[in-house]
C-alpha positions, 0 to 999 in steps of 0.5 A: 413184154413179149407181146409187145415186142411180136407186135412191134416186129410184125408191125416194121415187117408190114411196113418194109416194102422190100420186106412185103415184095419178098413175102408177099408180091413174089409168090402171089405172082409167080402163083398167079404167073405159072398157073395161067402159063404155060411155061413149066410142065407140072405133069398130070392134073390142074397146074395150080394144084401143084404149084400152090403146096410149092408157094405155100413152101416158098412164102414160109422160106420168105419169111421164116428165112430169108426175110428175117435173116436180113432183117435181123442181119441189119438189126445186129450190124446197128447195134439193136439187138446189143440194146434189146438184150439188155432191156428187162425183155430176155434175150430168149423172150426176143427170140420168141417175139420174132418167132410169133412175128413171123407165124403171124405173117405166114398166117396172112400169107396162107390166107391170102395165096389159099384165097388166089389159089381157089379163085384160080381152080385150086382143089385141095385134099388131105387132113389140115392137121397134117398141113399145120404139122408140116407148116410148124417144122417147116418155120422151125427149121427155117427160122433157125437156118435164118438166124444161125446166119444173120447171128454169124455173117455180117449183115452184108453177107447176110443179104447177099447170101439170103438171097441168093439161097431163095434164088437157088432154092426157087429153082431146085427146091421142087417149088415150082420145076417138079424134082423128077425134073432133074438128074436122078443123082441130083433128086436124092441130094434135092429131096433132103433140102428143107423147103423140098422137104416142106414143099413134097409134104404140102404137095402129098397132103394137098394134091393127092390126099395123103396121110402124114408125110412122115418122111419129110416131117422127119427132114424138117425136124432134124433140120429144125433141130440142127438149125435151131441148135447152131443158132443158140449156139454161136449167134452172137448178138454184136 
């Protein structure tokens, strides 16, 4: 039933155009945009090998966040979620769907900005175990910040404040204007976000072959934690 059901939420999701322009159109663009423009200064070394660790960043948060709190918004204002969970399929059973649904879609939009970022010059260092752990706690904590807010808005203010949290999160989140790039104040309290946590993660593995983040798989977990957390708690189905 679970299978069914993940495959049923990764098939809508493939058909929604507005969903794929979110998940898919905007980040190859702005991935193609900024590595072949010179608009922002990305500092030493190859504009794209700073910016694909960002966009792969940014497509997680698309997705993980933004895309599935709208959807899910929409789902409980139309009375779907209320029928789904008195179907035999367990309330945390629908849950686990639309997780999978969502890691499938990041699998085929990994794939498809690593396929663009090599054809643009990228050169990528650092342990793939490291990049998957930072991938996984970076869905975890934006899967639970997406549906505490689609379980508790109306599906309006879902939109409206989903997108408006990609939009901010754009700019500030170190996906493409790099953090020192702001107001040392502002850097402390930028560095803590999930997606600057995700993104410095990629970006210290894959540019400069670091070795685990820890510090930003930390940021991620209690994130994770706390988002996940809320979620289970006051998400209401109706």
């Amino acid at each position: 039933m679970i299978g069914a059901q993940a495959a049923l939420e990764t098939k809508m999701l493939l058909r929604n155009g507005e969903q794929l322009l979110l998940t898919v159109v905007i980040p190859t663009l702005l991935l193609v945009l900024f590595s072949t423009v010179d608009i922002v200064d990305t500092g030493a070394g190859e504009a794209v090998d700073f910016l694909t660790p960002g966009i792969l960043a940014l497509a997680v948060m698309s997705t993980a966040f933004t895309g599935q709190a709208i959807a899910t918004g929409f789902e409980r204002r139309y009375g779907v979620l209320k029928r789904l969970a008195s179907s035999p399929l367990p309330r945390w059973g629908l849950m686990t769907a639309k997780t999978l649904s969502v890691l499938v879609t990041e699998i085929l939009q990994v794939l498809l900005l690593t396929v663009i970022a090599f054809a643009l010059g990228w050169d990528p260092h650092g342990s793939p175990a490291a990049v998957a752990l930072l991938l996984v706690l970076g869905t975890a904590a934006f899967s639970g910040l997406g549906l505490l807010m689609a379980g508790t808005l109306k599906a309006e203010a879902t939109l409206a404040a989903a997108n408006l949290v990609f939009l901010l999160l754009l700019v500030g989140g170190g996906v493409i204007v790099p953090l020192d790039k702001f107001p040392s104040g502002a850097q402390d309290v930028l560095g803590l976000l999930p997606v600057s946590a995700l993104s410095d993660g990629l970006r210290d593995v894959l540019q400069y072959g670091a070795g685990t983040p820890w510090a930003d798989l930390g940021i991620l977990a209690v994130w994770a934690v706390v988002g996940l957390a809320a979620a289970g708690r006051f998400f209401r189905w109706e």
